[in-house]
N, C-alpha and C positions, 0 to 999 in steps of 0.2 A: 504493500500500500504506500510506503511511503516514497519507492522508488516511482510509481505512478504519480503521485503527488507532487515529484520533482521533475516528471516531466511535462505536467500539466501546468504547473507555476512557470516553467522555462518556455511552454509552448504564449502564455501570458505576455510573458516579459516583452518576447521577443516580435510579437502581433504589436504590442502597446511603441513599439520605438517603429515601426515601420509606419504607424500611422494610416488614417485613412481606412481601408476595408482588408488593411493587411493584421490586425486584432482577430475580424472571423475568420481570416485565409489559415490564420495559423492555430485555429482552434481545429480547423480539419486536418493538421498533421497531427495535432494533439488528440486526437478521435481516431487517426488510424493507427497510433501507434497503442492505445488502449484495447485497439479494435485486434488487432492482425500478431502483436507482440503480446498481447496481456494477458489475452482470450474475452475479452470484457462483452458483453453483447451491448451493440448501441442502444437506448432510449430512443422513444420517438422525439424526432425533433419538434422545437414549439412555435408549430405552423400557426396555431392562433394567435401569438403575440405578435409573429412577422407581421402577419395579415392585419390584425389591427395598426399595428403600425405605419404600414404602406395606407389602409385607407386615409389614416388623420394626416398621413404627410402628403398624400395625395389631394387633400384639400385644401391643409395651408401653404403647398404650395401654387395650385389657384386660387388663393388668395393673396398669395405674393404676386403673381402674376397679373391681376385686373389690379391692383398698384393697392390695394388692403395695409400693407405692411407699410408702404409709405405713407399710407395717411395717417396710419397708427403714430409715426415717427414724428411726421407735422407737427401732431397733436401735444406730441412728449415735448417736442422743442419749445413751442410755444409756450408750456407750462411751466419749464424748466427756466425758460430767458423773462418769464413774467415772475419768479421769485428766485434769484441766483442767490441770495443769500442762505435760500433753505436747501442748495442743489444736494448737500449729503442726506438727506434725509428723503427728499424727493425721487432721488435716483435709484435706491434701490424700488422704492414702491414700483416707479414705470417698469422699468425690466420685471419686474416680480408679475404687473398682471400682464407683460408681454408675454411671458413665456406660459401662465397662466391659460392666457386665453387658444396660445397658438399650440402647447404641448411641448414647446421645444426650448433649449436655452439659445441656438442658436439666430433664435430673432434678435437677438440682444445686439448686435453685430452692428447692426445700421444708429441704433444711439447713443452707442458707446465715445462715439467723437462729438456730436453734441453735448453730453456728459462733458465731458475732458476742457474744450472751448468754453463751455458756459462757466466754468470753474477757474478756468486759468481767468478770465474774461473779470473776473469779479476777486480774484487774486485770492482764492479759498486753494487749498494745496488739492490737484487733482487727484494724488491719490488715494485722500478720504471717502471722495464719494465713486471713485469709477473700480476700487477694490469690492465695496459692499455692493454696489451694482452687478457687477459680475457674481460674486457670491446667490444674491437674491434672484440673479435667473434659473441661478440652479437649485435653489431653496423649493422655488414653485415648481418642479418638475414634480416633486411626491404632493405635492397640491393640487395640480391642476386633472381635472377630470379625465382626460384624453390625450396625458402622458403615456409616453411605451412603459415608462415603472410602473405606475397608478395601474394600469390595464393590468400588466401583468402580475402584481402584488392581489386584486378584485379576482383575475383568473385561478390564481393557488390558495385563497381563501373563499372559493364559492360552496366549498363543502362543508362548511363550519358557519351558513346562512349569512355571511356576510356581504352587507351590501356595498353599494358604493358609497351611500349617505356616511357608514359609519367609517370607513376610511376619513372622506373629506371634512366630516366633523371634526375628529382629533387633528389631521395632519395640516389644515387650511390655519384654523388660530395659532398652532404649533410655529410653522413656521413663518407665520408671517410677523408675528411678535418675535421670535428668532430675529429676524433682520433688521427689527428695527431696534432691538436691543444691540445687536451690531455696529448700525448707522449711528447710534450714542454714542460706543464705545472711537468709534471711526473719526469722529467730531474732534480727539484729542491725538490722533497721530499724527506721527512728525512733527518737524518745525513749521509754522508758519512759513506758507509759500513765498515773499518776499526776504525772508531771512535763510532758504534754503539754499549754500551753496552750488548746486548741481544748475538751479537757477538762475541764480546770477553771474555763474559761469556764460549762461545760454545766452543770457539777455547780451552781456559783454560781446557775443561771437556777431552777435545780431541776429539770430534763430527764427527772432518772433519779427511778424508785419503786424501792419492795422487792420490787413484784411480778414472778415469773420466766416468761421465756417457755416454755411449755409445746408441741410441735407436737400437735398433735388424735392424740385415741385413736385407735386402728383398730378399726372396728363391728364386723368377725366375723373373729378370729382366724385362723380355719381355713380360709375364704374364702383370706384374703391372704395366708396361708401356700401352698396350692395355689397361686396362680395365680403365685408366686415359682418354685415348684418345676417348673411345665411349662416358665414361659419359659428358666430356667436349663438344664432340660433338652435341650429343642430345640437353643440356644445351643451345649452340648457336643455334640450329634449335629452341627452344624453345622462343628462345629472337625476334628472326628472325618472326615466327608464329606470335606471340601477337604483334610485332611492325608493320608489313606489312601486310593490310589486303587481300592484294590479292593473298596472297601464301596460304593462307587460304582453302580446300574446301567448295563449296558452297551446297544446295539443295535445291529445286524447293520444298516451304511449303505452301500449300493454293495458291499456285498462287506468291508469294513472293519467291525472291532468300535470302534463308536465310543463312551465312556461319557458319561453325563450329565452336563451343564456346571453348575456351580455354580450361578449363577444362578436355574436353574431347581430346584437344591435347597433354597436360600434361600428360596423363594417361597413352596414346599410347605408344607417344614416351619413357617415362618414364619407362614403363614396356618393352618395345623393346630393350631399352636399358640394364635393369638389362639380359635382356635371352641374348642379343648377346654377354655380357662380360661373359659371363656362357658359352656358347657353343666357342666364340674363344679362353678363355683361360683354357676351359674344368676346371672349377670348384665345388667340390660339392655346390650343392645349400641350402641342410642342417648348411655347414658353413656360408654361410653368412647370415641364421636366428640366430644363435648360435652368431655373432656378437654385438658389443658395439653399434654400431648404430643402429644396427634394433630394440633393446632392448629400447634405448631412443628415438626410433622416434615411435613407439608402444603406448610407455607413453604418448607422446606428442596425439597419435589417439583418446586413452581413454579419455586423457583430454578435449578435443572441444568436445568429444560426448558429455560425461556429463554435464560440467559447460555450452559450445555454448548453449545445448537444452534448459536449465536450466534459463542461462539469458534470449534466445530469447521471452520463453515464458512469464518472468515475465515484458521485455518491452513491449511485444507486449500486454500481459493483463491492464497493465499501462499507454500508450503510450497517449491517451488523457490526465492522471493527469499529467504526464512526460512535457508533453510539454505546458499545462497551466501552472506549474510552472518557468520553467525554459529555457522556449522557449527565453523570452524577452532578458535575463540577458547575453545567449548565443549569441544569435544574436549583440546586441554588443560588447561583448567581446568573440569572439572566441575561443581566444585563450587559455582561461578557460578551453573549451572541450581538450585542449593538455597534462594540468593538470591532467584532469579526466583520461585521458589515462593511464597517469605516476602512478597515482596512481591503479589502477585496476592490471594494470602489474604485480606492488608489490606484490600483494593480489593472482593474477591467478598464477604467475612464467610461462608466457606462451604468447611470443607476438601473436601468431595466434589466441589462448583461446579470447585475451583481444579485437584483432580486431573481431572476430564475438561477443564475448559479448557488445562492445561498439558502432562499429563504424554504427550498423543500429541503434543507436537514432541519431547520429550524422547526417545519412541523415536526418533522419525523422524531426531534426530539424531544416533542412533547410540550414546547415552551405555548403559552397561548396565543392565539391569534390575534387576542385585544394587544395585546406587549408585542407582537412582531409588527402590529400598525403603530404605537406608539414609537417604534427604534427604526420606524422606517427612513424619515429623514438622515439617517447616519450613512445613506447608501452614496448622499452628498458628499464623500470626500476626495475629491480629484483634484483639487484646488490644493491637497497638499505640495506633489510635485508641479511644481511652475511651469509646463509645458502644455496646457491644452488649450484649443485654439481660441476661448474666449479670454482666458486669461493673458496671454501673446497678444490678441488684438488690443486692449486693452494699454498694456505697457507699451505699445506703438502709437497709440493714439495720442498716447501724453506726451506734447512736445517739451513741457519743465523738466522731464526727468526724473519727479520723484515718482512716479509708479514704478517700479523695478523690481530686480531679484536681486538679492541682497549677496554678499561676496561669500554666505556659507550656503546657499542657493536657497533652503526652508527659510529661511530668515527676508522672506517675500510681501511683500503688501496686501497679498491677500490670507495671510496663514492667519493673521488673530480676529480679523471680522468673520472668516470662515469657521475656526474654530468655536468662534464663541455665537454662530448664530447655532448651528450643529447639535451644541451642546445645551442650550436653550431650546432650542426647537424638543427633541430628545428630552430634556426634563420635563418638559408643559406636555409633551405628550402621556408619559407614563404618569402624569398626574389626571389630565383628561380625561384617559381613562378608568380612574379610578371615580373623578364626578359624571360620569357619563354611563 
């Protein structure tokens, strides 16, 4: 087992530094050498979390496409440049219901420079507020209804009656008081923008102009207005579906009224809604594959294919030594498995990857399903190593130079907002649930 275990962390490593869809690619040599070397039989792969996941990126990204995402941005900008004094505090909320609304963190992409200018602009040190920003788009991914985590976390809890109300009950106040406990904490880093040498290095070189960054018009208002209003729509009928079961349809299976699994209402509506922002705001449907989101929620497919099939099969091969070991030591302290999370996250850069790879030992060891929705936001920790793509965008957008990696590389601008919304999120949850 444990030589399986170091081939599966090596088949990890080495997908995580190739980046891009080379995380799943290298889940499939970590699957055949389990497979063909181990003797291991594969698990079924978890076609229903791909597929939900292709439909909801298949929407927001025609919603990207009839110009949705830049009106969204518009809207942030003008909020942001109509109170620059509040921008840390501001900034995580926008990215929070961006990625919220869209499932993804990497909507955060287009405000992240807005962010950075509106700060520098009013001489607030940009890394206060564009570190907790980036943190809080990945905060809402265990928030948001029509996340790949959220689906997939709903899909490994449907057999313990769990709906989606009681996920987004605990994990929405969790973490969204998470972040702004952050954006408090974020308020007192670093020196003061004007007194920061990296700064007054820049200004001396001549770095900065007067000229303001502006994000692109949006070409047809009414366009990107519709295509905001279906996908928001479906989103609610979605929250609506998993929280009420009697909106539900049912069907007559063996003699049992059985209703229809989420999953497959995710799919529906999900894909209804990508075609109806296509036909009312008459969009090519070639551009919204050609999109930034459909490109990173793609990655995100490859990735659970390979790594999900990959771990499933090495717990499921394991799962008796899994749980003579380390059944006891769980069972009393739980919340060790919230640990485990945090770290796995680091390793996958994928909290959906980290929920199908982790959270079936989690059942399997018997921990509750209120406590593994409580420890869900721990799946948030990729923000530890300084290298994923929202964080990168981020440190480039600041032209002051205090957003950075620090010279021991942890010692990063996003390590104490990240940690400390994580660890907030994670205690209000397992409190949550004990008032709920």
């Amino acid at each position: 087992m444990i030589l399986q275990l170091a081939f599966v962390l090596t088949a990890i490593i080495i997908g995580a530094r190739l980046g891009g869809i080379g995380l799943g690619v290298m889940g499939g040599i970590g699957l055949g050498i389990l497979t063909f070397v181990f003797g291991l039989q594969p698990t079924a792969p978890p076609i229903d979390v791909m597929l939900m996941i292709v439909a909801v990126i298949s929407a927001a990204a025609c919603m990207q496409a009839a110009g949705g995402l830049d009106l969204m941005v518009k809207v942030a900008e003008r909020l942001l440049r109509k109170n620059p004094a509040h921008v840390t505090i501001l900034s995580p909320l926008v990215t929070y219901v961006f990625t919220f609304i869209a499932g993804t963190g990497h909507v955060a992409y287009s405000v992240l420079p807005v962010i950075a200018e509106v700060a520098t602009e009013t001489k607030i040190r940009p890394e206060r507020p564009l570190g907790i920003a980036v943190i809080a788009s990945q905060q809402a991914i265990t928030a948001s209804p029509i996340s790949a985590a959220t689906v997939a976390l709903l899909g490994l809890l449907t057999g313990f009656d769990i709906s989606l109300f009681d996920i987004l009950k605990i994990t929405i106040p969790a973490t969204l008081i998470g972040v702004l406990v952050g954006a408090f904490f974020s308020m007192r880093v670093g020196k003061e923008l004007v007194d920061d040498p990296e700064y007054q290095k820049r200004l001396k070189e001549g770095v900065f102009s007067d000229k303001k960054y502006e994000s692109k018009d949006v070409a047809n208002q009414r366009k990107a207005s519709l295509s905001v209003l279906v996908f928001v729509i479906a989103t609610v009928f979605i929250v609506l579906f998993g929280s009420i079961d009697s909106m539900r349809p049912s069907f007559m299976i063996d003699g049992n009224q059985v209703l229809l699994d989420m999953p497959y209402i995710i799919e529906i509506l999900m894909l209804s809604a990508a075609a109806i922002i296509l036909l009312v705001t008459r969009t090519d449907g070639l551009k919204a594959a050609q999109g930034s989101v459909f490109g990173a929620g793609m990655q995100a497919v490859v990735a659970i294919f390979g790594i999900a099939w990959m771990g499933d099969t090495f717990l499921q091969g394991n799962m008796t030594e899994l749980k003579t070991s380390i059944e006891e030591i769980v069972r009393q302290m739980p919340w060790l498995f919230g640990i485990a999370l945090f770290v796995m996250s680091i390793l996958l850069y994928s909290q959906a990857a980290t929920v199908r790879a982790l959270m079936p030992l989690g059942i399997a060891l018997g921990i509750s399903p209120y406590m593994l929705i409580a420890m869900f936001p721990a799946v948030n920790g990729y923000f530890f190593i300084p290298n994923y793509p929202t964080v990168v965008a981020a440190i480039n957008f600041d032209r002051t130079g205090t957003t950075r990696i620090g010279k021991y590389v942890l010692n990063h601008s996003f390590m104490m907002p990240g940690l400390v919304a994580t660890v907030v999120a994670v205690g209000l949850g397992l409190l949550f649930i004990q008032i709920f």
